[in-house]
C-alpha positions in Angstrom: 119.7 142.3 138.9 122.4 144.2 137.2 125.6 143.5 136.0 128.8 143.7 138.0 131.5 142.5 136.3 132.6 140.2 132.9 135.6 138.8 132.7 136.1 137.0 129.0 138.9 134.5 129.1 138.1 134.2 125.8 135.9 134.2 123.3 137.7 134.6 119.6 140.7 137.3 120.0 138.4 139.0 122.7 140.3 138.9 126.2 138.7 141.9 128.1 137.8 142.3 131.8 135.2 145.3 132.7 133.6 146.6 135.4 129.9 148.3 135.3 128.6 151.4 136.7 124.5 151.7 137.1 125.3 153.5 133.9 128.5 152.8 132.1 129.4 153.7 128.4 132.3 150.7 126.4 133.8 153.3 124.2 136.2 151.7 121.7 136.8 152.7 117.6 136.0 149.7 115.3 137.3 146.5 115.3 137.6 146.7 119.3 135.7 143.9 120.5 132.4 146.0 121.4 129.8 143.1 118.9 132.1 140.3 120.6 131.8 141.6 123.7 127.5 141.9 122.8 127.3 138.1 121.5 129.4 136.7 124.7 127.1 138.3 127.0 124.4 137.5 125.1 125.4 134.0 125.2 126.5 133.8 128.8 122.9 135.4 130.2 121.1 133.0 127.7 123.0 129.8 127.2 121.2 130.3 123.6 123.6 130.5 120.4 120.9 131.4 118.2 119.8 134.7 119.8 123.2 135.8 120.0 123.7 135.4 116.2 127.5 134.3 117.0 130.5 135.4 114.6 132.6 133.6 116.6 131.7 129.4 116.4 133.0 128.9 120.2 131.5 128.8 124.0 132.9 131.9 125.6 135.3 131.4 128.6 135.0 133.2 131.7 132.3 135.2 134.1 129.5 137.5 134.6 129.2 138.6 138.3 125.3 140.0 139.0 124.2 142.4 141.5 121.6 141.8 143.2 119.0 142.7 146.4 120.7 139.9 148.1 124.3 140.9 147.2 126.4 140.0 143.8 126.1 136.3 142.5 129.3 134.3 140.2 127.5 133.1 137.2 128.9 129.4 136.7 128.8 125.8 136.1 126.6 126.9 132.3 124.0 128.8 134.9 122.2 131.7 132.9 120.5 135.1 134.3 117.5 133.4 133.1 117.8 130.3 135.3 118.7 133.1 138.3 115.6 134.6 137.2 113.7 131.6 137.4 115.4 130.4 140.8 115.6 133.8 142.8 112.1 135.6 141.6 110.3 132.9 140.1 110.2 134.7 137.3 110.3 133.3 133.4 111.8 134.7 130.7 113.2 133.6 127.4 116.1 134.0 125.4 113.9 135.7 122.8 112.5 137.9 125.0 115.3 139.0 126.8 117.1 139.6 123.8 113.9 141.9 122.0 113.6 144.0 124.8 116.5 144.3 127.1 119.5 144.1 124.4 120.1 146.2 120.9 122.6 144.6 118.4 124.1 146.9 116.1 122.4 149.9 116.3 119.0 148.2 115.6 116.5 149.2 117.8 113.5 147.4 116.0 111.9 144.2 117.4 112.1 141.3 115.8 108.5 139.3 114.2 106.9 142.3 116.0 102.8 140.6 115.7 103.9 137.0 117.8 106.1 138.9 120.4 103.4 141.2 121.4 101.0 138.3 121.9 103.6 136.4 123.9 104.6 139.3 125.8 100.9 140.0 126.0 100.1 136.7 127.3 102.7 136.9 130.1 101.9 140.2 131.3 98.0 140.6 131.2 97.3 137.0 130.7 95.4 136.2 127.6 95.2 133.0 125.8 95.1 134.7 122.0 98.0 132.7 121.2 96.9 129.3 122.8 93.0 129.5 121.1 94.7 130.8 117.8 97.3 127.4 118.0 93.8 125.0 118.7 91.9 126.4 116.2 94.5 125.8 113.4 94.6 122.5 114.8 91.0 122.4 114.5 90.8 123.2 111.2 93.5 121.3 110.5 91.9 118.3 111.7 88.9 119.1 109.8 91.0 119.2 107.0 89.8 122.8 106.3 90.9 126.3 104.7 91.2 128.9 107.4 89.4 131.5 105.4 86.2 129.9 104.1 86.3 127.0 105.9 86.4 124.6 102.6 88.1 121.0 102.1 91.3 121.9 102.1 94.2 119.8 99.7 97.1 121.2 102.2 95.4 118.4 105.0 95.9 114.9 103.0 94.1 116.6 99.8 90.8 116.3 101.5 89.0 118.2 98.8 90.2 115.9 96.1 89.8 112.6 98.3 86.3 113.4 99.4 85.6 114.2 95.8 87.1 110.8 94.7 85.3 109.2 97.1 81.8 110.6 96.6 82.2 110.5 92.5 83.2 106.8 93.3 80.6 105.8 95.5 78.2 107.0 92.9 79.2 104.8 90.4 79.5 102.2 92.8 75.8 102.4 93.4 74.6 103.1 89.9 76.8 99.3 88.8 74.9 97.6 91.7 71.7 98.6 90.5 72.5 97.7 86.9 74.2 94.6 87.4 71.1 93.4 90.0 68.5 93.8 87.0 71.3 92.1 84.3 70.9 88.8 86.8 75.4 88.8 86.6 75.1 88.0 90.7 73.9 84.4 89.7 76.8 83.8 86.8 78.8 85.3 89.6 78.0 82.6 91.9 78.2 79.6 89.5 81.6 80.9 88.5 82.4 81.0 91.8 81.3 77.4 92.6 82.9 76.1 89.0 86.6 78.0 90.2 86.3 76.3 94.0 85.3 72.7 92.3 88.2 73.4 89.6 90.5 73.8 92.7 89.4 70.8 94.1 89.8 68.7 91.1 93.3 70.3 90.7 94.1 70.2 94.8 93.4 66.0 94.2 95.0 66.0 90.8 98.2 67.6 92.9 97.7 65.1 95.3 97.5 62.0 93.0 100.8 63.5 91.4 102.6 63.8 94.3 101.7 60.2 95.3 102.7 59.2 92.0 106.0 60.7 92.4 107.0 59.5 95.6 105.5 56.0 94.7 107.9 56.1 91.4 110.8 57.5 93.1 110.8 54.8 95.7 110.4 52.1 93.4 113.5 53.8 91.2 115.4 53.4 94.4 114.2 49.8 94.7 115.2 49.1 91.4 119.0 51.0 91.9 119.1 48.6 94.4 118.2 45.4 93.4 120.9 46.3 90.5 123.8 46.9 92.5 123.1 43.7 94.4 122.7 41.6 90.9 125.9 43.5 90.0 127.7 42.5 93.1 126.3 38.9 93.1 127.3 38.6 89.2 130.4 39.9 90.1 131.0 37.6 93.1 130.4 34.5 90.6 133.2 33.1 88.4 133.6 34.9 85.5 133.2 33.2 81.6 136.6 32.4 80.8 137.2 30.9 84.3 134.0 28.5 83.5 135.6 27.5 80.0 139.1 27.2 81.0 137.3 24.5 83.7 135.7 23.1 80.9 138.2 22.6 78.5 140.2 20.8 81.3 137.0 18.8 81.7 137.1 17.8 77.8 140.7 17.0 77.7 140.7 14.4 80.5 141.9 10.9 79.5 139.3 8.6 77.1 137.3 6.4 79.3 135.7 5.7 82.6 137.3 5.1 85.7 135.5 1.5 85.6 136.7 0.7 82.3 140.9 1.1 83.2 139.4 -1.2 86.5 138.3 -4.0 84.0 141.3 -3.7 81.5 143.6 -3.8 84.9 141.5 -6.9 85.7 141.7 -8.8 82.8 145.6 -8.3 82.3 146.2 -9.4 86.0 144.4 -12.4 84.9 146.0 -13.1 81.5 149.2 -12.4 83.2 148.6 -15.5 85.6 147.0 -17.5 83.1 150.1 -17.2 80.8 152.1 -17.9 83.7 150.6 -21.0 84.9 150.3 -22.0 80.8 154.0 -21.6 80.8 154.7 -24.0 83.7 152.4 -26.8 82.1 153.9 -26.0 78.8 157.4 -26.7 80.4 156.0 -29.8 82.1 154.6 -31.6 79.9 157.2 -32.2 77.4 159.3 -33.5 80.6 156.2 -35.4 81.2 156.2 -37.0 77.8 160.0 -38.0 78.1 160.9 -35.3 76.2 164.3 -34.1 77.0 165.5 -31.8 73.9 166.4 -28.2 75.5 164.6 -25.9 72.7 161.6 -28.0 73.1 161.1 -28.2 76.7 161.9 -24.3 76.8 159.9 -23.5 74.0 156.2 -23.8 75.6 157.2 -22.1 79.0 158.5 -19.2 76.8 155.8 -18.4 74.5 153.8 -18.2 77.3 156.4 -16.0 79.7 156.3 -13.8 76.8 152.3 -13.8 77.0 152.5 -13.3 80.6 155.2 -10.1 80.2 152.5 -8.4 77.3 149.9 -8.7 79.9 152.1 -7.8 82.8 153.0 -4.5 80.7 149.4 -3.9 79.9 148.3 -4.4 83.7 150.8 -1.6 84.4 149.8 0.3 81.7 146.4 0.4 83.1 147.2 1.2 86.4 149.2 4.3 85.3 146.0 5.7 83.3 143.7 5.1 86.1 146.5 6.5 88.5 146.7 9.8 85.6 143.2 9.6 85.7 142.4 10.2 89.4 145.5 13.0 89.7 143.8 14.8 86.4 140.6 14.5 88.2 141.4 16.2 91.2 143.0 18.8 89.6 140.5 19.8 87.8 138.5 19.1 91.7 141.1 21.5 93.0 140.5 24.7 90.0 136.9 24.4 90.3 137.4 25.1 94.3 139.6 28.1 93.3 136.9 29.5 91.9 133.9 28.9 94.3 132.7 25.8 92.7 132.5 23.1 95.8 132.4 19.5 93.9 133.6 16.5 94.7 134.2 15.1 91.2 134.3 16.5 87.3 130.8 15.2 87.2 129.9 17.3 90.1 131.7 20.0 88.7 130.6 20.1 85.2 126.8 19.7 86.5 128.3 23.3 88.3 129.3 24.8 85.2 126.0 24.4 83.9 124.2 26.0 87.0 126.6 29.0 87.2 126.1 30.1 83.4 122.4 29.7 84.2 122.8 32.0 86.9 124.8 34.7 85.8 122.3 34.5 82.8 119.6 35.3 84.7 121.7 37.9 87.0 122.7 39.4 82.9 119.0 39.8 81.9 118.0 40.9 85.4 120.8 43.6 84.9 120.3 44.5 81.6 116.4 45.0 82.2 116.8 47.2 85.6 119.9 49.1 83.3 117.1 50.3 80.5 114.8 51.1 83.6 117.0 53.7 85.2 118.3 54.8 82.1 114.7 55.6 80.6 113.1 56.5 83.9 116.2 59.2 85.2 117.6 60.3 81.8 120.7 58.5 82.2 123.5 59.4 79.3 125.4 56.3 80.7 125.9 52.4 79.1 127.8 50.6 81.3 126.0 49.6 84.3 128.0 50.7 87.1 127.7 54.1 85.7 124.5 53.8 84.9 124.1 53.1 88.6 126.2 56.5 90.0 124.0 58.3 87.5 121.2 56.9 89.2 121.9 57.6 92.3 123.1 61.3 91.7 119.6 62.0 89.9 117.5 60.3 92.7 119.0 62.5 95.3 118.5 65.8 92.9 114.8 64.3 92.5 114.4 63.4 96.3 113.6 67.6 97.0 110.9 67.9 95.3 109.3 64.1 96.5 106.6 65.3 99.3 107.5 61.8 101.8 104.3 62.7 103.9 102.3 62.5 100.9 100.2 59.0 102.1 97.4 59.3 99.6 97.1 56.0 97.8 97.7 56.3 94.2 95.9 54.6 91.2 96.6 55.7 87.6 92.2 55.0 87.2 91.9 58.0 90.2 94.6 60.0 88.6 93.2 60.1 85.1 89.4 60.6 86.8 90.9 63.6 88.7 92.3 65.4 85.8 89.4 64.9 83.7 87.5 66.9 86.4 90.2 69.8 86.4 89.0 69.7 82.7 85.6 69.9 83.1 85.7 72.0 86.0 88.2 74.6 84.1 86.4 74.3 80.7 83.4 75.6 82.6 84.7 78.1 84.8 86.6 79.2 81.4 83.0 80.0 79.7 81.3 82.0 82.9 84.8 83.7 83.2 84.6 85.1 79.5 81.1 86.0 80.1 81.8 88.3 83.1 85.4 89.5 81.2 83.4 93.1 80.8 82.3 92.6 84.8 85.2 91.6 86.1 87.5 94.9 84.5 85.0 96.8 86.1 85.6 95.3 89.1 89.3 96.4 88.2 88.8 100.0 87.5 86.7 100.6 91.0 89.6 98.8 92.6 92.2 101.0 90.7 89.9 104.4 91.9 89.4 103.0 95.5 93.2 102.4 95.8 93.8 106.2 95.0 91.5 107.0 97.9 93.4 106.9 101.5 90.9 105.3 103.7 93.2 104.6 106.7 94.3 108.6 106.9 90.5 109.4 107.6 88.9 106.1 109.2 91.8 105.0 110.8 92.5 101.6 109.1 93.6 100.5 105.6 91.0 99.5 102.7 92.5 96.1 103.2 89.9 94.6 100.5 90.3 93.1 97.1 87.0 94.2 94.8 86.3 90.8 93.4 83.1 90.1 93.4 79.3 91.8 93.9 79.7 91.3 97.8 83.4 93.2 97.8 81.7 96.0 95.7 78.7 96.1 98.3 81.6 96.3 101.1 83.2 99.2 99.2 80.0 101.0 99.0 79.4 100.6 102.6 83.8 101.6 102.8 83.2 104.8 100.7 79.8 106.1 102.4 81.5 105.8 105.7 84.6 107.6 104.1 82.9 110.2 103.1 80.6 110.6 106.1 83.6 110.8 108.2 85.6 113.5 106.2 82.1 115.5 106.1 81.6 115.0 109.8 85.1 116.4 111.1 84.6 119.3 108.6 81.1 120.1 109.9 82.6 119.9 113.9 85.7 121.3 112.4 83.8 124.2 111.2 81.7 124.6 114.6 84.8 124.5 116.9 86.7 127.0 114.9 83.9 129.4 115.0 83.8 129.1 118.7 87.3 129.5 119.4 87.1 132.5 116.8 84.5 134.1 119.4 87.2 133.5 122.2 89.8 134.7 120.5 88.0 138.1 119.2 87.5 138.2 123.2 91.1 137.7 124.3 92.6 140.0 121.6 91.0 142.8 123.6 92.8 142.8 126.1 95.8 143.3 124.0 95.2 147.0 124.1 96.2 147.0 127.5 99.8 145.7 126.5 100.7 149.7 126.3 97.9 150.6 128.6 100.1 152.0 131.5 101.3 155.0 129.0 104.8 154.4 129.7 105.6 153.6 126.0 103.9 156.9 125.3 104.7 158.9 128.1 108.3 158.0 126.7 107.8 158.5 122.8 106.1 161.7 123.5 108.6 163.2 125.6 112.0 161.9 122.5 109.8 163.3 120.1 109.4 166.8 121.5 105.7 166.0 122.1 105.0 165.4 118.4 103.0 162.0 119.0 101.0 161.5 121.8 100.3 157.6 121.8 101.5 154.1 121.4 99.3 151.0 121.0 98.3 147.9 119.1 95.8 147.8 116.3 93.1 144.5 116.2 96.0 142.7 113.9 98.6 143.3 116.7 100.6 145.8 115.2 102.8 148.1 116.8 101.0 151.9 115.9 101.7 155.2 116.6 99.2 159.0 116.8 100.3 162.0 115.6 99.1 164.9 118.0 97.0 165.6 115.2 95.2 161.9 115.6 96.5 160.2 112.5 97.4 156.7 113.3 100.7 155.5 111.5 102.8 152.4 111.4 106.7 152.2 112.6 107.6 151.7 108.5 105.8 154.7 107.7 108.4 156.5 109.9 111.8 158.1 109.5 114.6 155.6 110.6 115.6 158.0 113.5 111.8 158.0 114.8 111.6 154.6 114.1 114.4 153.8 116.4 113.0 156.5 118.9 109.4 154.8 119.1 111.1 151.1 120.1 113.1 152.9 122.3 110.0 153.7 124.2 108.7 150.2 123.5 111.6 148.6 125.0 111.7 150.7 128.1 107.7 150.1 128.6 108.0 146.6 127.9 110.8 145.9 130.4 109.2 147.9 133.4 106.5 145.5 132.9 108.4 142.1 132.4 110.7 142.9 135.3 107.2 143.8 137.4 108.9 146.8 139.6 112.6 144.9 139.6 115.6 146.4 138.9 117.2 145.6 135.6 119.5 146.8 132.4 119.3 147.1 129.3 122.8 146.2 127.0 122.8 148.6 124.0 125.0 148.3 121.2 125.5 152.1 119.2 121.6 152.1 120.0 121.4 155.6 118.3 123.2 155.6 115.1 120.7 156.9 113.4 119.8 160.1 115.9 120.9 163.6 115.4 122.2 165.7 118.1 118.5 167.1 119.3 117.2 163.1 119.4 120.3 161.8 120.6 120.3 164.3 123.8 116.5 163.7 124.3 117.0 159.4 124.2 119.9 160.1 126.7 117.7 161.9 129.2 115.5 158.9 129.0 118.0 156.9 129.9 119.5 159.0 132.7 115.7 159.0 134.1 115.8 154.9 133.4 119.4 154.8 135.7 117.5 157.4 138.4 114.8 154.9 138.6 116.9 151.9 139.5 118.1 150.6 136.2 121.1 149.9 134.6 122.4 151.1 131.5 125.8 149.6 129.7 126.2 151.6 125.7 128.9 150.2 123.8 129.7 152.9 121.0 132.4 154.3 118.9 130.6 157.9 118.5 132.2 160.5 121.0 129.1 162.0 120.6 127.2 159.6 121.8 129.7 159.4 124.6 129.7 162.6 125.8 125.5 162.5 125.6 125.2 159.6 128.0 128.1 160.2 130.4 126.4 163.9 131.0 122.5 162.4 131.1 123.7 160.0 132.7 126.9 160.4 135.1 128.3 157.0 133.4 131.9 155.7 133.6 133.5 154.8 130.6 135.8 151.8 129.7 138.2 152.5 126.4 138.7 149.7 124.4 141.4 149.1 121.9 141.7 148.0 118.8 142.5 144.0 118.8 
């Protein structure tokens, strides 16, 4: 395929639309667009910014036409020459590629990380697997945890030299403590301090348990006792209060002197008097008319002494009906004040007898409150006096207490199984206390092979984390057991590590063989010969796959041990070689920014042959330049149009 036509919409201030001969020469001075017109090509047949190297941080707008064996084709829709490629020959080729062999930016004719393109052209053309056996045995050693030199523990793979060394310095001491601590009989004072820790946990698990029963048992009967004083508070207070009782009593005192029964006899006896004087009077009256007695004063005097008697004990009868009348009225008022305030009596008797029971009462109720008071107060820390606050107080810290009461704790509780359980806890700690002392020295050492083992990073190598605590003889035996299988495994991927690589090594000695063929057609020399005038007569690649060149004289040399103009003439030959081959007898073009800068008249005209004979053969050449020279050169070799560009 070969390029028809670009049209660039744009792509920065480049707005250009050019048609291509077979070979076709973009002449321009600088600053005409001729590297903007490179990188949007380059971009367009790629879709890769990063082998075009952009100046310009946009997608370029616009077209490439191709021509092709099966007419031209309207790159579009983000479709590359490399997907057409792929689609119409079934032929891969990447960005990379196309852009080392088929385009030149800025006069530099050189290829670029020379030793992996030759592989991977090498690979695609002839078919070797240098590259593929080089990539597994790195990963090989890598996995081994190896140098690639002298196959050694290597630190760049998880420090393998300085884990394995950890672990096998550890493991040794490991073993050597075992043996010593066997014959120094520590297992056994191991073991009773074992059993003395597990019976100190029991003691202290009961002693927990016993503690929380306690608690709860106390906190409920706290609540009982807020209780019971709120209701002796609100019974006290439902009662009648002191000075209610003694104003009732005082009215008690001050009723009238004397019994009911008494005013009844006085009101008897004066009714009686009363008619006794009365009837006195009338015989007193008759008897003087009995007697013949006729004198006024006397008849009347009798009957009047005793009317007089009769009126004293009239008055007095009346007098004694009014106090018992008082009596009764004074009686049921104080009847009436007692059922004011609650007392239900029927008389002052009743009601006294009352009294008496209700200052009994709220006595008791007093002494109940006052004792349940100094209860909550000592038992909850109560700042309080009165008891109603004492009673908020209580209830505020019974509900900050009730979080920490464990509710589900059923144990019974007894202050005899209490005290027994924390006098075991004693014992028990007392004696795991003295074996703990005498294995102090043991148990640091336990420490320090803890501290090492945590340095070494078991799960990287064996898959799974140390996951152990070193406390005891029977950790330290696991960690020996840990460390020997650490170290087998690090030594065991080394040693297959080693075997694998020197295999692949084999394979790949094989394979890079064949690289010789890479140039083996002579193109690339047929070329460099022929632009140098004859002066070297071979191109190749040396066992490291370098790029070399022979003198006709047979003196091998490298491309930096060249001039820059032979330099640029030997990848000039490399190029042309390499892109017969890729394209495998398909037309193609190469896109050749001021390719020969560096050449002088005699080189240039020679490199312009080689392209004419490149165009003759089928292929297309497009040279940007600002060099006349170089113009003239290649529209004579090769019969190119030209397309002038201005300045933008």
């Amino acid at each position: 395929m070969k390029l028809s036509e670009v049209h660039v919409d744009r792509y920065g201030p480049l707005r250009e639309t050019l048609q291509f001969d077979d070979a076709h020469v973009v002449y321009g001075p600088n600053e005409s667009g001729k590297t903007l017109l490179t990188e949007c090509l380059l971009r367009t047949l790629t879709g890769d910014r990063r082998v075009a190297g952009p100046r310009v941080d946009e997608r370029p707008e616009g077209y490439v036409v191709l021509d092709g064996d099966e007419g031209e084709h309207k790159l579009s829709n983000g479709e590359t020459l490399l997907d057409r490629y792929a689609e119409r020959y079934n032929f891969e080729l990447t960005p990379a590629e196309f852009r080392n062999v088929f385009v030149v930016r800025d006069g530099d004719l050189s290829v670029l990380d020379e030793s992996a393109f030759y592989r991977q052209v090498t690979d695609r053309i002839v078919g070797i697997w240098t590259g593929d056996i080089e990539t597994v045995r790195d990963r090989v050693l890598e996995r081994g945890r190896l140098t690639p030199e002298r196959r050694n523990l290597s630190n760049q793979h998880d420090d393998a030299r300085e884990q394995h060394e950890r672990a096998t310095e550890l493991l040794a001491d490991v073993q050597s403590y075992l043996e010593r601590v066997e014959s120094a009989g520590l297992d056994a004072i191991e073991r009773d301090c074992y059993r003395a820790t597990r019976e100190r946990e029991r003691a202290e698990a009961d002693v927990a348990a016993l503690e929380a029963a306690q608690a709860r048992e106390e906190y409920e009967e706290l609540v009982k006792t807020k209780g019971a004083l709120e209701r002796s508070l609100e019974e006290r207070a439902a009662l009648p209060g002191d000075a209610e009782l003694s104003e009732l009593e005082s009215r008690l005192d001050e009723l009238a002197t004397g019994s009911e029964d008494e005013f009844e006899t006085r009101k008897t006896w004066c009714r009686r008097a009363t008619l006794a004087a009365l009837i006195a009077g009338a015989v007193a009256g008759a008897v003087p008319l009995a007697l013949g007695i006729r004198d006024p004063p006397l008849v009347a005097t009798g009957p009047a002494a005793f009317g007089v008697v009769a009126l004293v004990a009239l008055a007095l009868y009346r007098s004694a009906s009014n106090a018992v009348a008082r009596l009764h009225a004074d009686q049921q008022a104080v009847v009436e004040r007692a059922a004011e305030i609650g007392i239900d009596a029927y008389d002052p008797t009743e009601v006294r007898a009352a009294i008496a029971d209700l200052r009994e009462e709220c006595e008791s109720h007093t002494e109940v409150i006052q004792g349940y008071t100094a209860v909550l107060r000592r038992q909850l820390d109560v700042d309080a006096e009165d008891p109603r606050e004492v009673v908020e107080a209580a209830a505020d810290a019974l509900e900050a207490r009730r979080a920490d009461i464990d509710f589900d704790a059923d144990r019974e509780f007894t202050e005899d199984e209490l005290e027994a359980a924390r006098e075991r806890a004693a014992e028990a700690d007392e004696r795991s206390a003295e074996l703990e002392a005498a294995l102090r020295e043991h148990r640091r050492q336990l420490d320090r092979f803890a501290e090492r083992a945590a340095e070494i990073r078991f799960e990287t190598v064996c898959g799974e984390p140390l996951d152990l605590a070193v406390a005891n003889l029977g950790a330290l035996d696991d960690l020996a057991d840990r460390l020997e299988s650490f170290v087998d495994a690090v030594e065991t991927d080394a040693d297959v590590s080693r075997a694998a690589a020197t295999v692949l090594e084999r394979m790949a000695e094989s394979e890079n063989e064949k690289m010789a063929s890479l140039f083996a057609d002579g193109e690339a020399s047929d070329v460099f010969r022929r632009v140098t005038d004859d002066r070297y007569v071979d191109v190749g690649l040396t066992d490291e796959s370098r790029l070399a060149v022979e003198l006709a004289n047979g003196e091998r040399l490298s491309p930096r041990e060249l001039s820059r103009g032979t330099r640029d003439q030997l990848y000039l030959s490399v190029r042309v070689a390499l892109g017969r081959r890729l394209m495998e007898g398909r037309d193609g073009f190469f896109l050749m920014d001021d390719a020969f800068l560096s050449a002088d008249p005699q080189r240039l005209q020679r490199q312009a042959e080689v392209l004419g004979d490149l165009v003759d053969s089928g292929w297309q050449v497009v040279y940007l330049t600002c060099k006349p020279e170089a113009r003239e050169a290649l529209t004579e070799a090769t019969d190119a149009g030209v397309t002038e560009l201005t300045p933008l």
